[in-house]
Jmol script that loads the backbone (N, CA, C; Angstrom):
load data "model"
ATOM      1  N   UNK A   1     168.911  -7.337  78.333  1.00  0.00           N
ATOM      2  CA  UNK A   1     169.345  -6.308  79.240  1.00  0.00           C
ATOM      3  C   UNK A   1     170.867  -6.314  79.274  1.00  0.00           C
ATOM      4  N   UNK A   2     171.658  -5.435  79.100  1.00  0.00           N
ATOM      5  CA  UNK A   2     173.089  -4.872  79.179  1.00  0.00           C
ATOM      6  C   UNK A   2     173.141  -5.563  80.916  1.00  0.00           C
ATOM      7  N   UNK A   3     174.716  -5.634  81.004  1.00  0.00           N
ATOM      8  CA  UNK A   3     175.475  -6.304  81.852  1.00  0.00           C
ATOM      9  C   UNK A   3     175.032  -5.446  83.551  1.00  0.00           C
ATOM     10  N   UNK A   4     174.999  -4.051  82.981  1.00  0.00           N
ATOM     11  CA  UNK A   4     174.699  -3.595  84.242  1.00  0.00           C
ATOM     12  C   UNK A   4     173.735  -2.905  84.677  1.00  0.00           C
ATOM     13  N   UNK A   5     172.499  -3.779  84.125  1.00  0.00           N
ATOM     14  CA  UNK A   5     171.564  -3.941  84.743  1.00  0.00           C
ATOM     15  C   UNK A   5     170.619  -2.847  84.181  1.00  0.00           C
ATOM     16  N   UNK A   6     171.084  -2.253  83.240  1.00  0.00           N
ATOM     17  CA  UNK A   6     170.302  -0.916  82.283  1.00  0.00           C
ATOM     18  C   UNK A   6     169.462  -1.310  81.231  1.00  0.00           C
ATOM     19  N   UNK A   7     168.424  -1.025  80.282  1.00  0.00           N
ATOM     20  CA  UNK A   7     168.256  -1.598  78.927  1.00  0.00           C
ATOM     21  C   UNK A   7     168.860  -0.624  77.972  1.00  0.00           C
ATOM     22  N   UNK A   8     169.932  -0.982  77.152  1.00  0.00           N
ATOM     23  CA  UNK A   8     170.335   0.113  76.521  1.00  0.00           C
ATOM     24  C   UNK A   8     171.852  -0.190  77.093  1.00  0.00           C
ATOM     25  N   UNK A   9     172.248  -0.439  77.682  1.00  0.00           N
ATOM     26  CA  UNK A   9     173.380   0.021  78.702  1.00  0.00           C
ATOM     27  C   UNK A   9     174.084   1.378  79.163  1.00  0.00           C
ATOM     28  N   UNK A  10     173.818   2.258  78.263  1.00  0.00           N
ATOM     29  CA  UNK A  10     174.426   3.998  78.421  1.00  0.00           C
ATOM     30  C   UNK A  10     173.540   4.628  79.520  1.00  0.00           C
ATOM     31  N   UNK A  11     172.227   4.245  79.337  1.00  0.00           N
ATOM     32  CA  UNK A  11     171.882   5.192  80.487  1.00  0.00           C
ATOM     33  C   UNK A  11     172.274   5.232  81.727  1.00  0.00           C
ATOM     34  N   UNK A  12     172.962   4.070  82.193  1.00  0.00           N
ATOM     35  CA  UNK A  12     173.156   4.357  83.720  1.00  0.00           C
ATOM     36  C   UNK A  12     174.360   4.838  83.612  1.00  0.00           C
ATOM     37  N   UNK A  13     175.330   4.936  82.827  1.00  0.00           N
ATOM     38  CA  UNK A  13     176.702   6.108  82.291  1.00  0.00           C
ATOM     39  C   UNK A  13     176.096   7.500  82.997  1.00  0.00           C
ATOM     40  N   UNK A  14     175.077   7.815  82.082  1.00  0.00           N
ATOM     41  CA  UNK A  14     174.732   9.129  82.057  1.00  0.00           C
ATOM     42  C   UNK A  14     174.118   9.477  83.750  1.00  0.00           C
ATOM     43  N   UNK A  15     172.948   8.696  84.499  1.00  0.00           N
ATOM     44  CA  UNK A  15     172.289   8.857  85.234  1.00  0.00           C
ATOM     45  C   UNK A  15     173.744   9.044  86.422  1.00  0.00           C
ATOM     46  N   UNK A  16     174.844   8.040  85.966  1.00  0.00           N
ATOM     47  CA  UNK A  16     176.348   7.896  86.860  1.00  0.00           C
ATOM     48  C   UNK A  16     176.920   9.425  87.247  1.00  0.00           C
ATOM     49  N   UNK A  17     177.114   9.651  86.292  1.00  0.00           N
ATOM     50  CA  UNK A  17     177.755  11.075  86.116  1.00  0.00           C
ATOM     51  C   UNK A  17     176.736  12.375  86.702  1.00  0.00           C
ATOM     52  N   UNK A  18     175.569  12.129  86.423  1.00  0.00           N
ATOM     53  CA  UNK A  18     174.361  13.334  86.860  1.00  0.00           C
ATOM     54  C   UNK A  18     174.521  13.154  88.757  1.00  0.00           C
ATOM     55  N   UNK A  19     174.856  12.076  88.976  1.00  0.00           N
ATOM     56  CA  UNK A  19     174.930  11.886  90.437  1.00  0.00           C
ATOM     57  C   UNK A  19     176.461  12.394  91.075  1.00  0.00           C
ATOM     58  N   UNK A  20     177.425  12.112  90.077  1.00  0.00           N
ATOM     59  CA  UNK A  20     178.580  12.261  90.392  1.00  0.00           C
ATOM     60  C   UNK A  20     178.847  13.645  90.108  1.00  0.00           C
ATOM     61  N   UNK A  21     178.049  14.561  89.592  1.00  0.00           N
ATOM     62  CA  UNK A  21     177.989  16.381  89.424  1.00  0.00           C
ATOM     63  C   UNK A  21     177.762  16.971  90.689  1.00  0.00           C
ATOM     64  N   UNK A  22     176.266  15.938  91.159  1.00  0.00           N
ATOM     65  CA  UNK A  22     175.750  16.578  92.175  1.00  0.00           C
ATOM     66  C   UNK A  22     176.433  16.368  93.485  1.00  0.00           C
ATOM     67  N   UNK A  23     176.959  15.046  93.579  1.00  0.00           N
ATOM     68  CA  UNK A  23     178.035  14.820  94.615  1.00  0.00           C
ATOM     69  C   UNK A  23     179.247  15.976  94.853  1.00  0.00           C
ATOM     70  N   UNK A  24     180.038  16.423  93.263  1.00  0.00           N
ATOM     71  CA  UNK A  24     180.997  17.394  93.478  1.00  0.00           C
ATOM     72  C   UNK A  24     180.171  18.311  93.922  1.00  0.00           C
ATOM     73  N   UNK A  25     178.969  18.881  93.773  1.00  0.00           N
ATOM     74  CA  UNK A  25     178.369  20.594  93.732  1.00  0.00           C
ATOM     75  C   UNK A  25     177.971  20.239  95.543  1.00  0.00           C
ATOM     76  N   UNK A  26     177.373  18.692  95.881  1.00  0.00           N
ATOM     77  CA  UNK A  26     177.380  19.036  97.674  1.00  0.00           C
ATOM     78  C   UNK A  26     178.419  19.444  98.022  1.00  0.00           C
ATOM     79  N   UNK A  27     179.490  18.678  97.736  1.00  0.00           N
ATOM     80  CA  UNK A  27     181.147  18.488  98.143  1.00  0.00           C
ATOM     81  C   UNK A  27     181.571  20.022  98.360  1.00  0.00           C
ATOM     82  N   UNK A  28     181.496  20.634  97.134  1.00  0.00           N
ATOM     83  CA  UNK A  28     181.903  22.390  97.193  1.00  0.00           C
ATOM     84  C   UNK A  28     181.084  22.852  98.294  1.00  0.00           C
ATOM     85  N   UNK A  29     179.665  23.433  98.251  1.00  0.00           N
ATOM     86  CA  UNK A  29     178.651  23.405  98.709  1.00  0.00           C
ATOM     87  C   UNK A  29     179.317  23.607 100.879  1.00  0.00           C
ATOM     88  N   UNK A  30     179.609  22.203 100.879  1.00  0.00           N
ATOM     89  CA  UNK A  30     179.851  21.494 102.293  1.00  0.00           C
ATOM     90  C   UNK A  30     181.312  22.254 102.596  1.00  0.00           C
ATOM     91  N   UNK A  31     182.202  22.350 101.715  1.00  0.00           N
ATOM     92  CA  UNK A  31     183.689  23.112 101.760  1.00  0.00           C
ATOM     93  C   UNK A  31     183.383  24.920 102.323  1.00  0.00           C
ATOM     94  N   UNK A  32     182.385  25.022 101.465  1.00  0.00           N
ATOM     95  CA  UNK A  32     182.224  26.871 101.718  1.00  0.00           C
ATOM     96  C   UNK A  32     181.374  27.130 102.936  1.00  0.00           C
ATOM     97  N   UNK A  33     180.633  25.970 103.311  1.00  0.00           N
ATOM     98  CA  UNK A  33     180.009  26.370 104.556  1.00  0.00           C
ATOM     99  C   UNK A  33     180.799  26.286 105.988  1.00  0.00           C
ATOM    100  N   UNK A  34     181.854  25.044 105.412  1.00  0.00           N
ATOM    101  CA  UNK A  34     182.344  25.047 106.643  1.00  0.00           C
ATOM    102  C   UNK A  34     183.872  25.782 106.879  1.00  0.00           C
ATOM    103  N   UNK A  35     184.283  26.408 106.015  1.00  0.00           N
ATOM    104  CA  UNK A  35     184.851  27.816 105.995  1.00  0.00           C
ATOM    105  C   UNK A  35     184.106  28.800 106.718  1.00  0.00           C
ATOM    106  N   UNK A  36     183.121  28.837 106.106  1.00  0.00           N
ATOM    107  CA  UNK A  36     182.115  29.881 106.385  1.00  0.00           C
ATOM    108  C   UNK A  36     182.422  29.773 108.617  1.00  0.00           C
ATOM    109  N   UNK A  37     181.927  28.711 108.894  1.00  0.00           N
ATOM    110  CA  UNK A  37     181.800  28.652 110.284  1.00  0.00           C
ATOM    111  C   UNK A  37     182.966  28.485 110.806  1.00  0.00           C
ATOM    112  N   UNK A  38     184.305  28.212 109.805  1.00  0.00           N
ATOM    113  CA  UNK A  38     185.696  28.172 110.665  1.00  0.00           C
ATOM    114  C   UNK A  38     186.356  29.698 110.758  1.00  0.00           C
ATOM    115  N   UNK A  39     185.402  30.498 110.077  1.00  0.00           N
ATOM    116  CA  UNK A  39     186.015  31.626 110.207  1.00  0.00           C
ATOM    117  C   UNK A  39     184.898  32.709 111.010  1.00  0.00           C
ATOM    118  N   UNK A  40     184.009  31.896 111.723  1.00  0.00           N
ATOM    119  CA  UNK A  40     183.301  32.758 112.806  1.00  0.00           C
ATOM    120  C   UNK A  40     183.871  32.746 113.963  1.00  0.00           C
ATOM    121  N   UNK A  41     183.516  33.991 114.907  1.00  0.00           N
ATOM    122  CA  UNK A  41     183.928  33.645 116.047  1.00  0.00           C
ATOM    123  C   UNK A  41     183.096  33.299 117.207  1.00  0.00           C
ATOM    124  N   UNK A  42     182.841  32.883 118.078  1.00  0.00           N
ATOM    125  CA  UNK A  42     182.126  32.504 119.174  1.00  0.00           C
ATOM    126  C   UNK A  42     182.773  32.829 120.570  1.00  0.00           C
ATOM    127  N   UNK A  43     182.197  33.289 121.487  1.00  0.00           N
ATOM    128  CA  UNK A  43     182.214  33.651 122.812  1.00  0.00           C
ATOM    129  C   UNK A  43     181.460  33.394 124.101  1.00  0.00           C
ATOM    130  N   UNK A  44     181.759  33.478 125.254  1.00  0.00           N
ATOM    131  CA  UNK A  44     180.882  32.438 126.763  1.00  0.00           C
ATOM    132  C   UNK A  44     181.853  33.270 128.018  1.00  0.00           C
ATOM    133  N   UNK A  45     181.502  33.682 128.550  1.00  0.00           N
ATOM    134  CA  UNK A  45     181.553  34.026 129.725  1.00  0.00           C
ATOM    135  C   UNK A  45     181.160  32.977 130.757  1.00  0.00           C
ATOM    136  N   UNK A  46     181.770  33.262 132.191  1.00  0.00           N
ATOM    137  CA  UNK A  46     181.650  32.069 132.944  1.00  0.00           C
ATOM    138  C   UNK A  46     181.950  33.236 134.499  1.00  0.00           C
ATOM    139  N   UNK A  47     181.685  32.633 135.616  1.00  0.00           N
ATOM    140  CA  UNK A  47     182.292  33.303 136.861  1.00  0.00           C
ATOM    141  C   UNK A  47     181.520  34.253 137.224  1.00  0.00           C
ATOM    142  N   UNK A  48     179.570  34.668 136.247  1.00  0.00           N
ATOM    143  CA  UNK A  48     179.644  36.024 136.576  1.00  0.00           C
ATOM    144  C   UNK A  48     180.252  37.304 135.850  1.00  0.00           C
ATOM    145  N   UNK A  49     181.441  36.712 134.855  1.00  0.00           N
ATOM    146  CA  UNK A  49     181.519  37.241 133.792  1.00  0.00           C
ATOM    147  C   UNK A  49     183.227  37.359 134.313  1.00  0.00           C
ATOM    148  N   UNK A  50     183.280  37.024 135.040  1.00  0.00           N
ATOM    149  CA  UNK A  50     184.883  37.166 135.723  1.00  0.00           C
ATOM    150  C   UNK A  50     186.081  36.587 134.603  1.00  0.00           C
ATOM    151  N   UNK A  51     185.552  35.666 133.662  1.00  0.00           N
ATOM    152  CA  UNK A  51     186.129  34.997 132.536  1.00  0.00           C
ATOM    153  C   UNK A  51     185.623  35.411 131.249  1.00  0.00           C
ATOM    154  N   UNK A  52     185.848  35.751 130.109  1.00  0.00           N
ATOM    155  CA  UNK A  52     185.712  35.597 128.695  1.00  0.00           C
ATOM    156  C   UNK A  52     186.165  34.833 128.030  1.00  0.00           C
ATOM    157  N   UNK A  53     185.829  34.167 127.146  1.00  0.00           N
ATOM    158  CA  UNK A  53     186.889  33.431 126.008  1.00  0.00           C
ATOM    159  C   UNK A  53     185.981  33.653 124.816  1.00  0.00           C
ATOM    160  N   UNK A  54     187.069  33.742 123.417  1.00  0.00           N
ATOM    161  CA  UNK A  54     186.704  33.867 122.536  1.00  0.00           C
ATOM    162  C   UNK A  54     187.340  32.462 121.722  1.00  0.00           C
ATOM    163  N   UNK A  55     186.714  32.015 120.726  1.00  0.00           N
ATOM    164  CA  UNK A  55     187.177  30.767 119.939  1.00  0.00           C
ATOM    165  C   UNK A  55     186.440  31.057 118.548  1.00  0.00           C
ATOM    166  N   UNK A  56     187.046  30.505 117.573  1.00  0.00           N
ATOM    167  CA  UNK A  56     186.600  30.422 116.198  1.00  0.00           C
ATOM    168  C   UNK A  56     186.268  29.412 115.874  1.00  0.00           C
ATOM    169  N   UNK A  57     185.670  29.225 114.796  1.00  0.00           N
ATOM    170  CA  UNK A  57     184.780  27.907 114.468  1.00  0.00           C
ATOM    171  C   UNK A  57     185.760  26.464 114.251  1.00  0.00           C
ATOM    172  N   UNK A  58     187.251  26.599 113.972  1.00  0.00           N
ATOM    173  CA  UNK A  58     188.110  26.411 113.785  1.00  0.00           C
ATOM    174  C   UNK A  58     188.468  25.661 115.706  1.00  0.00           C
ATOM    175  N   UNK A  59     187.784  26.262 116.279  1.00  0.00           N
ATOM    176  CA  UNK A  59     187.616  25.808 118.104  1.00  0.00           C
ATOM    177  C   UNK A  59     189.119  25.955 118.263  1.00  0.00           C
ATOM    178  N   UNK A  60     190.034  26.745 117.905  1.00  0.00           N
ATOM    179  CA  UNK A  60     191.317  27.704 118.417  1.00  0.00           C
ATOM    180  C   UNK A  60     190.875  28.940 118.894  1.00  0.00           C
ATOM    181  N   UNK A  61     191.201  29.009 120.541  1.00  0.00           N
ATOM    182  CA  UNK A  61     190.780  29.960 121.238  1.00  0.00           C
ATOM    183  C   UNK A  61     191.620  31.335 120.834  1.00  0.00           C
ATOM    184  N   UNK A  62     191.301  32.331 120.350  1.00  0.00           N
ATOM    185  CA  UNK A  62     191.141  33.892 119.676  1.00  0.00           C
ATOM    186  C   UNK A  62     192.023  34.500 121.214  1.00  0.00           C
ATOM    187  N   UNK A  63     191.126  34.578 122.253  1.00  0.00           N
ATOM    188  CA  UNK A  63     191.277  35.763 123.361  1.00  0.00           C
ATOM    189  C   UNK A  63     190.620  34.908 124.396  1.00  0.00           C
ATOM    190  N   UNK A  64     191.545  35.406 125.560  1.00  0.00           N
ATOM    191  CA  UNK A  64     191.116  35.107 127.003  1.00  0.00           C
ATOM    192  C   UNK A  64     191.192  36.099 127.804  1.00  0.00           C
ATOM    193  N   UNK A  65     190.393  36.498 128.589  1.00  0.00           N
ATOM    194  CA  UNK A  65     190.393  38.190 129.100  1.00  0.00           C
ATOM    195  C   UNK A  65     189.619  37.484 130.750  1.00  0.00           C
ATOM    196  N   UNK A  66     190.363  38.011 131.161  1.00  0.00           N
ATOM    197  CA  UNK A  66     190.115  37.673 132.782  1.00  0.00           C
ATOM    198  C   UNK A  66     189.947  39.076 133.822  1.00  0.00           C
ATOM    199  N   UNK A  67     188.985  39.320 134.544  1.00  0.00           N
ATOM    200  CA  UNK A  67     188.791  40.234 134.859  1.00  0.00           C
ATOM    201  C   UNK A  67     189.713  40.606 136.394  1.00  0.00           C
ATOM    202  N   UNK A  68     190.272  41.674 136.325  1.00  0.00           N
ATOM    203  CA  UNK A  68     191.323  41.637 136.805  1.00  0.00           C
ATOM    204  C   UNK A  68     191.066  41.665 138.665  1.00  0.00           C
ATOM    205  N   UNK A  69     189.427  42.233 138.715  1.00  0.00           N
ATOM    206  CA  UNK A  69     189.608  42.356 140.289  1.00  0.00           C
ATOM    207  C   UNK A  69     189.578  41.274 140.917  1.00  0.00           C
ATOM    208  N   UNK A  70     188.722  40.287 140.070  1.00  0.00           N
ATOM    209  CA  UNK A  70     189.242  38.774 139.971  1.00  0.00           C
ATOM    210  C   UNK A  70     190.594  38.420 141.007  1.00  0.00           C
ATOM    211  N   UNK A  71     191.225  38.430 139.783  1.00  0.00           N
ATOM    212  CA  UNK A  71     193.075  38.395 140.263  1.00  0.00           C
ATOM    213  C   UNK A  71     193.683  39.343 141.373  1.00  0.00           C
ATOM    214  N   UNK A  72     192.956  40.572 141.989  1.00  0.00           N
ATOM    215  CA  UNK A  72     193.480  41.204 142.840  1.00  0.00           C
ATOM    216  C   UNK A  72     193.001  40.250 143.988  1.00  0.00           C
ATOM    217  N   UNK A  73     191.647  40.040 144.089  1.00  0.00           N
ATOM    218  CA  UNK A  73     190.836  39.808 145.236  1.00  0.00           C
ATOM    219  C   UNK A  73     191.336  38.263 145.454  1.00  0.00           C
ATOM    220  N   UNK A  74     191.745  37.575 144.581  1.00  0.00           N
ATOM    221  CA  UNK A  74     192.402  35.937 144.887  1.00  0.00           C
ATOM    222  C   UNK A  74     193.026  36.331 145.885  1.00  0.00           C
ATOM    223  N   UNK A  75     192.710  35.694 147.434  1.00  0.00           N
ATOM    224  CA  UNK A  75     193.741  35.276 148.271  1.00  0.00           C
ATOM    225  C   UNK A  75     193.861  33.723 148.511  1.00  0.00           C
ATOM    226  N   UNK A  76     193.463  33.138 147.867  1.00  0.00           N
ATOM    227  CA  UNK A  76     194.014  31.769 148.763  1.00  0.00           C
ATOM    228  C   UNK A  76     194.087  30.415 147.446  1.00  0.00           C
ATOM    229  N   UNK A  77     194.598  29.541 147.508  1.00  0.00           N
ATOM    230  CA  UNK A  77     194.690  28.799 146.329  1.00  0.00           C
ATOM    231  C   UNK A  77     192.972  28.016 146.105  1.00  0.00           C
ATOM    232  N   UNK A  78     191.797  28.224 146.410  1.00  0.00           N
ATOM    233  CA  UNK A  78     190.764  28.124 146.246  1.00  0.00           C
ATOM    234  C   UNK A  78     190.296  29.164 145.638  1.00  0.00           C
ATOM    235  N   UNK A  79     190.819  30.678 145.484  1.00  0.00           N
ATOM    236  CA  UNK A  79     190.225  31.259 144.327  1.00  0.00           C
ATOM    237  C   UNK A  79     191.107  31.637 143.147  1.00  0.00           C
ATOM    238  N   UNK A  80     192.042  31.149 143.222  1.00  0.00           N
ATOM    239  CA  UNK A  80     192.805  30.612 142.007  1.00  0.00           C
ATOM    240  C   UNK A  80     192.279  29.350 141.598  1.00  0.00           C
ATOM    241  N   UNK A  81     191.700  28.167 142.541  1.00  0.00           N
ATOM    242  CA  UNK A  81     191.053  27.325 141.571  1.00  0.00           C
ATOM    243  C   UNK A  81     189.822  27.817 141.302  1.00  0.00           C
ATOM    244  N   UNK A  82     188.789  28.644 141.762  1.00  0.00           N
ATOM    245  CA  UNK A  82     187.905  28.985 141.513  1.00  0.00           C
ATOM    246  C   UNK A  82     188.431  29.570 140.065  1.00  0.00           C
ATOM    247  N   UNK A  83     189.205  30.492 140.207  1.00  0.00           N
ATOM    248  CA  UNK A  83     189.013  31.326 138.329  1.00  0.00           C
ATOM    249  C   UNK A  83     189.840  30.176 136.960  1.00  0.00           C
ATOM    250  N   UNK A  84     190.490  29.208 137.393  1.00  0.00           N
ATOM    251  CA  UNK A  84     190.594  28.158 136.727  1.00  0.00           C
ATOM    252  C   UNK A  84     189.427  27.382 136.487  1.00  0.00           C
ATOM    253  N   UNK A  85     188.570  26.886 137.285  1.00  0.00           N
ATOM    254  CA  UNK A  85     187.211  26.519 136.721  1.00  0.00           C
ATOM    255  C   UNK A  85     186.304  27.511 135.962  1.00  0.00           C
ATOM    256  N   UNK A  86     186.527  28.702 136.160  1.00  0.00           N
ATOM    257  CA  UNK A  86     185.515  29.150 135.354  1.00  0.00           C
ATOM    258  C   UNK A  86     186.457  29.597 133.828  1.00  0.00           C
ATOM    259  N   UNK A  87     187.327  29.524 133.853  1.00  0.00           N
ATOM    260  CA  UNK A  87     188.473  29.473 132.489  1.00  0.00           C
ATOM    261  C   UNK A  87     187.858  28.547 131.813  1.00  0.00           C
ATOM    262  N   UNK A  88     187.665  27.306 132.594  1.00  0.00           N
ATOM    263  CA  UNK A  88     187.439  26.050 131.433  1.00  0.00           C
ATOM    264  C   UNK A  88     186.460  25.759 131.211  1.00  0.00           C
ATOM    265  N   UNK A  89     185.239  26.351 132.227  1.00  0.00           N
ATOM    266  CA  UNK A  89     183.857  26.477 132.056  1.00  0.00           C
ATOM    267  C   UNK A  89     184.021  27.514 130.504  1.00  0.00           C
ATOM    268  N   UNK A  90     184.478  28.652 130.839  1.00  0.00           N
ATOM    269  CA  UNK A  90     184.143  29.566 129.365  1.00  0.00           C
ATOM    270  C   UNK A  90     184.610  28.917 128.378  1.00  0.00           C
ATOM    271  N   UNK A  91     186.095  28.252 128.243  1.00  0.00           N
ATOM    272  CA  UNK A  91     186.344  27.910 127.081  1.00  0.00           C
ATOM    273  C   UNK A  91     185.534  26.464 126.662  1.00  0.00           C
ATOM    274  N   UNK A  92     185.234  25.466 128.103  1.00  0.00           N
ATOM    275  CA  UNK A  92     183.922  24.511 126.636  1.00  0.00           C
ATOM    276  C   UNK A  92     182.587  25.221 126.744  1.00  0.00           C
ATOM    277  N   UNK A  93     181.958  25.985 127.134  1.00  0.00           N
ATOM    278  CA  UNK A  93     181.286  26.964 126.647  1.00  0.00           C
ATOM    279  C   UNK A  93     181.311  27.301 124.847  1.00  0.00           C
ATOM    280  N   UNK A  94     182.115  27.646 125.056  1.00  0.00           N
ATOM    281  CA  UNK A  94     182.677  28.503 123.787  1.00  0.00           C
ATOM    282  C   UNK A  94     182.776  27.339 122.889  1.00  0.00           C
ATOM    283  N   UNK A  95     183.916  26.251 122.856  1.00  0.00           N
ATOM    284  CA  UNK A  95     184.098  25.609 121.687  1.00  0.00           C
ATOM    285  C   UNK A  95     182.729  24.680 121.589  1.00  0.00           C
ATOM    286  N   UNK A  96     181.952  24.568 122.531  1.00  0.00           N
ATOM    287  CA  UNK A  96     180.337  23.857 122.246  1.00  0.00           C
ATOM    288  C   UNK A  96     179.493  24.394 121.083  1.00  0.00           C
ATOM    289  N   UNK A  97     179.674  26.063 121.574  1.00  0.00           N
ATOM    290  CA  UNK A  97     178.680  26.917 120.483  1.00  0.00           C
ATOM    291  C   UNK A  97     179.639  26.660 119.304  1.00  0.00           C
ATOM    292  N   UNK A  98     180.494  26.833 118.887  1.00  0.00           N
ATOM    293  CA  UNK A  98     181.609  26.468 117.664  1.00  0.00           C
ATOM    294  C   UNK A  98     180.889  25.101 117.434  1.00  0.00           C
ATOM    295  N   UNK A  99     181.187  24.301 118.128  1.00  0.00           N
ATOM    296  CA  UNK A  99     180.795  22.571 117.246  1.00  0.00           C
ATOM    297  C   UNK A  99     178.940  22.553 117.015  1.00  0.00           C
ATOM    298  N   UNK A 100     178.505  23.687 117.979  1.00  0.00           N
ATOM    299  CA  UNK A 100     177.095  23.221 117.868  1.00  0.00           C
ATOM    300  C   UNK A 100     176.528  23.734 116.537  1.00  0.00           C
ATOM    301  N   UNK A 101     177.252  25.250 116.009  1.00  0.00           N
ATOM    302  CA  UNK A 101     176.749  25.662 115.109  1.00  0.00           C
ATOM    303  C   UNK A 101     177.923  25.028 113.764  1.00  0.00           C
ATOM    304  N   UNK A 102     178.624  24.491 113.789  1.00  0.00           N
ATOM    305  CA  UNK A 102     178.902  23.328 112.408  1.00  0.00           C
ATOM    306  C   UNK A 102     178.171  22.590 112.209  1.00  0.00           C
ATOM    307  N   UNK A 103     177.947  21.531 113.433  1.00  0.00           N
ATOM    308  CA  UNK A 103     176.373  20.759 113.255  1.00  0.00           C
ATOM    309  C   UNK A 103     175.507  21.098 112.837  1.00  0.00           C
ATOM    310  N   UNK A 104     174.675  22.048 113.004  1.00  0.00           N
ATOM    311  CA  UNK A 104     173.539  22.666 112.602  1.00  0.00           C
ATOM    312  C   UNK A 104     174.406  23.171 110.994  1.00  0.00           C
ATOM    313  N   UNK A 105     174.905  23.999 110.200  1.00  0.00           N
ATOM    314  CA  UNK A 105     175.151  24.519 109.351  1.00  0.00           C
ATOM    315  C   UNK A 105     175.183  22.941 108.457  1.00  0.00           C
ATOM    316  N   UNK A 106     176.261  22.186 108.857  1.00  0.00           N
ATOM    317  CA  UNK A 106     176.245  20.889 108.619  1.00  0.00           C
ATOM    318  C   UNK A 106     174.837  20.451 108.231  1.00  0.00           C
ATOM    319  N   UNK A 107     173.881  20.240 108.952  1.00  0.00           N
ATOM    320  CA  UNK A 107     172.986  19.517 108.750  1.00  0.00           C
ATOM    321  C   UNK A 107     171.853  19.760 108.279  1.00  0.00           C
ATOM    322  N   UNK A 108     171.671  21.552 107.626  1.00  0.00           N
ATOM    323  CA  UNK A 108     171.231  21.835 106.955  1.00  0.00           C
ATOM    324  C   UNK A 108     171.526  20.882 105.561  1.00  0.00           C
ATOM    325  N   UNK A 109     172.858  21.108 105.145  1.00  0.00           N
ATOM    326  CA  UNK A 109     173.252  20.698 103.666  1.00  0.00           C
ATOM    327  C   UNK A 109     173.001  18.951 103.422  1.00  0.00           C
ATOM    328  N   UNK A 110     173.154  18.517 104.850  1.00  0.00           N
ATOM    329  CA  UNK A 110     173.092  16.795 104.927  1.00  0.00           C
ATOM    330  C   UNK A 110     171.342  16.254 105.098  1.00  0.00           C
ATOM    331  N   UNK A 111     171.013  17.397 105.515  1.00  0.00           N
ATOM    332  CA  UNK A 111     169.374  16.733 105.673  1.00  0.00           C
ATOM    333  C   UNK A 111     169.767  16.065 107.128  1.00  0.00           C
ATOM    334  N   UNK A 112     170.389  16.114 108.081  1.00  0.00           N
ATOM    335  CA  UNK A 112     170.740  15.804 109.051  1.00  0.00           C
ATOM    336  C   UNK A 112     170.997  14.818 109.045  1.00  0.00           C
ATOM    337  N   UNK A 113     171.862  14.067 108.270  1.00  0.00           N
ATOM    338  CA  UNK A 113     172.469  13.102 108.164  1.00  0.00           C
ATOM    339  C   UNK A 113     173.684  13.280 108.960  1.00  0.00           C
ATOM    340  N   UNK A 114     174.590  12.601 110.009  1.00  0.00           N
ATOM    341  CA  UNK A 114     175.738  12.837 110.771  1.00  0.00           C
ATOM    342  C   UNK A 114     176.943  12.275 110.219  1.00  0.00           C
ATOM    343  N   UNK A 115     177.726  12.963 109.605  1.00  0.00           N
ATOM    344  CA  UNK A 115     178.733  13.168 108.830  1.00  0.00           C
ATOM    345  C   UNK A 115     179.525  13.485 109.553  1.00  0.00           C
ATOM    346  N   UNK A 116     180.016  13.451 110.568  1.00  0.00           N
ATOM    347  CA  UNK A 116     181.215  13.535 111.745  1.00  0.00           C
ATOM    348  C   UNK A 116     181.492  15.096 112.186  1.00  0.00           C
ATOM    349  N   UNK A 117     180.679  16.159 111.616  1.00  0.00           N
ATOM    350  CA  UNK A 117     180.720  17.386 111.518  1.00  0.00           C
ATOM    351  C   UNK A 117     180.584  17.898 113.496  1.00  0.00           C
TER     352      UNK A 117
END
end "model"
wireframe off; spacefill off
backbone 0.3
color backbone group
């Protein structure tokens, strides 16, 4: 038996490389999908709808749109914190559905293997 552990020694060359194809073709594969989801966008409302946020898969928030009677009707620094909580309610809203659907796209290609995605 050849040194590494083959009979013949070439075949595990060859069987090396057939693995190391398929490794580059996941590798690409894993690159275009997750393009694919850094260039979606995702959205969450919060407040009743008093908040929007938009974020891309990329989880850099796009648009924040606040509804303005909102901001008229604030009188007191409790509904200014009120529309600050629901700001940050929409935006992890938002970047959740962003990470939730990399995961999932992710773990199609991994067999759900967790790859830090």
């Amino acid at each position: 038996m050849a040194k590494g552990g083959f009979p013949g020694g070439r075949m595990g060359g060859g069987m090396n490389m057939n693995m190391i194809k398929q490794a580059q073709k996941m590798q690409q594969e894993m690159l275009k999908m997750q393009e694919e989801v850094e260039n979606k966008e995702f959205s969450a409302s919060s407040g009743g709808g008093m908040v929007t946020v938009k974020v891309n898969g990329k989880r850099e928030i796009l648009s924040l749109e606040i509804d303005e009677s909102a901001v008229i009707e604030a009188e007191s620094a409790e509904d200014v914190e009120m529309i600050s909580d629901a700001i940050i309610a929409a935006i992890n809203e938002a970047m959740k559905k962003a990470s939730d659907e990399m995961t999932q796209t992710m773990g199609k290609l991994t067999g759900g293997l967790n790859l830090g995605f």
